[in-house]
N, C-alpha and C positions, 0 to 999 in steps of 0.2 A: 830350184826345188820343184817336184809335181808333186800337185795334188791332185790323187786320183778322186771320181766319185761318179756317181751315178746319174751320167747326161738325163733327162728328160726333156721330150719335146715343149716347143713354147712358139705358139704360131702366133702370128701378127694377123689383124686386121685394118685394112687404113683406108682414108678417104683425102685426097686433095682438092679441095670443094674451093673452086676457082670461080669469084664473080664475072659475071658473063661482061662486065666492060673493064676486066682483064686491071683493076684498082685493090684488089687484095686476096688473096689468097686463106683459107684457114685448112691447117691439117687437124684430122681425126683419125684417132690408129686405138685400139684395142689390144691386150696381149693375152692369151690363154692358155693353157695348157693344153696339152697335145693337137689335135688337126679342128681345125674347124671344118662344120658343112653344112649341108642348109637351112638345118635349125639353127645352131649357133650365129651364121650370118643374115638370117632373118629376126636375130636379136638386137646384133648389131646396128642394120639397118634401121629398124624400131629406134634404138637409139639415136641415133643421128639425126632423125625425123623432129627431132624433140628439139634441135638445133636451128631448124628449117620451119620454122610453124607455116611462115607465110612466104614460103620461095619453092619455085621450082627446078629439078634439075635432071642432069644429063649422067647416068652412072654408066660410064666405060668400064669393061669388065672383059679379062682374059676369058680365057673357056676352060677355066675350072672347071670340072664333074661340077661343084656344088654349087655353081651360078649360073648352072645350067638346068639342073632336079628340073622333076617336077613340082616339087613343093615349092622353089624360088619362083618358077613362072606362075604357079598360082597364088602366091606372095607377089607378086610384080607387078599381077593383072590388079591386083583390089587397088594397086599403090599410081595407079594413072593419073590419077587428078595432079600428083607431084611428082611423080620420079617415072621417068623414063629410060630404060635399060637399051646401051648399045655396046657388041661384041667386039674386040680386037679379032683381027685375022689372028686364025694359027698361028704358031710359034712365031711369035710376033714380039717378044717382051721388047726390043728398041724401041718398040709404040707408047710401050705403057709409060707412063711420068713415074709411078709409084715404083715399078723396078730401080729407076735412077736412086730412086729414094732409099731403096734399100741396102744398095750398093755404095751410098752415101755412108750409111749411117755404118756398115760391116767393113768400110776402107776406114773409117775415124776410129770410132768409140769401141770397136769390138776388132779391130786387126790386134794381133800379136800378145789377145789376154791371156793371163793364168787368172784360172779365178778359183774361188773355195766349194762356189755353188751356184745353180742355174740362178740363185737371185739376185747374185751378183750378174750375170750375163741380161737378166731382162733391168736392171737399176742402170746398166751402161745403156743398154737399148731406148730404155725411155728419155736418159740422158739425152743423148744424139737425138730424138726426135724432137726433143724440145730446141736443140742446139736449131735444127731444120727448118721448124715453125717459125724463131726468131730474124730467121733472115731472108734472102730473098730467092733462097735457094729453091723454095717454091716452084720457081717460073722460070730459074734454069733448067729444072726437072721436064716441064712443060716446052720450053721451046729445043732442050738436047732432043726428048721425042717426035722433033720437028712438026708439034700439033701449035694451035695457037688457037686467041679467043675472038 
């Protein structure tokens, strides 16, 4: 049976915030309706921050438009004491861990749905990230992108 209906978009934001002596991993992921861009991911950000009181970190970042604005670099500059922004090469997604991640979760929880409604597509989505976070799928993500800590 199809059920037809009315796709809307639902973008993801996410974080694989890897301790630097490589002993645990925690993912952070967000879902939204339609595109995020530099506002919306300087919210994100903000968010996360609230995770992080007293650590700093390394944010890897494809070359979105919007991780690149200019409102993210003058978001980036006030955010030096803790967060430091570094680019992937172009068309680089093998680099990123967080593509694996996605491709994790669109090969499991989301291959081959019929579903009623987008909120059943974002209820499997979160599923599978939580399914991601629980294991150690983390740092195969991490070392498939042949990066390490």
């Amino acid at each position: 049976m199809i059920h037809p209906f009315k796709w809307t978009k639902v973008s993801v934001a996410a974080v694989l915030a890897y301790r630097w002596d490589g002993r645990r991993c925690q993912l952070f992921f967000q879902t939204k309706k339609d595109s995020y861009n530099a506002k919306t991911l300087i919210s994100f950000l903000r968010d996360l921050r609230k995770h992080f009181p007293r650590h700093r970190g390394i944010l890897l970042w494809d070359r979105l438009q919007a991780h690149r604005s200019a409102a993210m670099n003058a978001y980036l500059k006030t955010q030096r004491s803790w967060l430091t922004a570094e680019y992937l090469p172009a068309y680089a997604p093998d680099l990123n861990p967080v593509e694996t991640l996605w491709g994790n979760v669109k090969g499991q929880e989301l291959a081959n749905r019929s579903v009623e409604d987008m909120t059943e597509v974002v209820d499997d989505f979160r599923a599978g990230m939580r399914r991601a976070r629980r294991h150690d799928l983390p740092f195969s993500f991490l070392a498939h992108a042949g990066l390490s800590l």
